[in-house]
N, C-alpha and C positions, 0 to 999 in steps of 0.2 A: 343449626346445621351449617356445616361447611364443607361445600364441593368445590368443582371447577367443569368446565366442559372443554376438551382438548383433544384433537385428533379422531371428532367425531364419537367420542363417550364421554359420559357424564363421568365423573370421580367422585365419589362421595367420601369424604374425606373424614368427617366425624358428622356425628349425629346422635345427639344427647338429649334425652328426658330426666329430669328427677323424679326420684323413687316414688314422691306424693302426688305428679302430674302424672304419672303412667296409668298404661288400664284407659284412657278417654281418648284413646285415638290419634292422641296428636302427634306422634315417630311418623304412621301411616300416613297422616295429610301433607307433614311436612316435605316424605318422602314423593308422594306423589303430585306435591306440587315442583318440587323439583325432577321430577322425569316429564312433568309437562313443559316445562321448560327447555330441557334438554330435546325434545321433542322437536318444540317450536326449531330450534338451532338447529335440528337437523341432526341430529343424533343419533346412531343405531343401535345405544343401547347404555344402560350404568353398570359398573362395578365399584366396588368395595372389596377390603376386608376389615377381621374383629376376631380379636383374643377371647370373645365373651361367647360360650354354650348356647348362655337363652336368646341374646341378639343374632346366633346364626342359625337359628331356630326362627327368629322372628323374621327374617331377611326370604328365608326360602319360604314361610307361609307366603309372601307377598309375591312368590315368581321367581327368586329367583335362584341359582344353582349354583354350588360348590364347583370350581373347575381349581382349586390347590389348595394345599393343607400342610404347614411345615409341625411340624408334630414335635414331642423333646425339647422344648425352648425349657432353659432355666426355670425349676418348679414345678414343674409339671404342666405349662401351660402350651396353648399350640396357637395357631393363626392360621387361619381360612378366610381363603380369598372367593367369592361370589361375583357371580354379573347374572346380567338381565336382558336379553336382545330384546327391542321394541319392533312393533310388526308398526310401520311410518303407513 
């Protein structure tokens, strides 16, 4: 995983499992050990986004919400942007 915390939000920047690790939790701890962190910092909240379906599926089981969607990108593909306000 790779974030950053800046101007009061966390950035989650990538955050990757392989195919044979998934299914055990670990996207989840890794995520939430980084919003505890950004917590600690003082933070009110993470965003992200992800070209990928099942990751913005998996991002909003966790809390949190689509607030943009650039749709029509070369392919067919799209990008959605997520955050997460933390209650400090």
């Amino acid at each position: 995983m790779i974030g950053r915390t800046d101007r009061g939000w966390l950035y989650v920047q990538m955050l990757f499992v392989p195919d044979h690790l998934r299914k055990h939790g670990i996207a989840t701890r890794f995520l939430a050990m980084a919003e505890q962190e950004a917590k600690a910092r003082g933070c009110r909240g993470a965003y992200l986004d992800t070209m990928n379906p099942q990751a913005r599926d998996f991002y909003i089981k966790l809390g949190y919400s689509v607030i943009g969607e650039l749709a029509d990108l070369e392919g067919g593909h799209a990008i959605t942007w997520l955050k997460k306000p933390f209650s400090l």
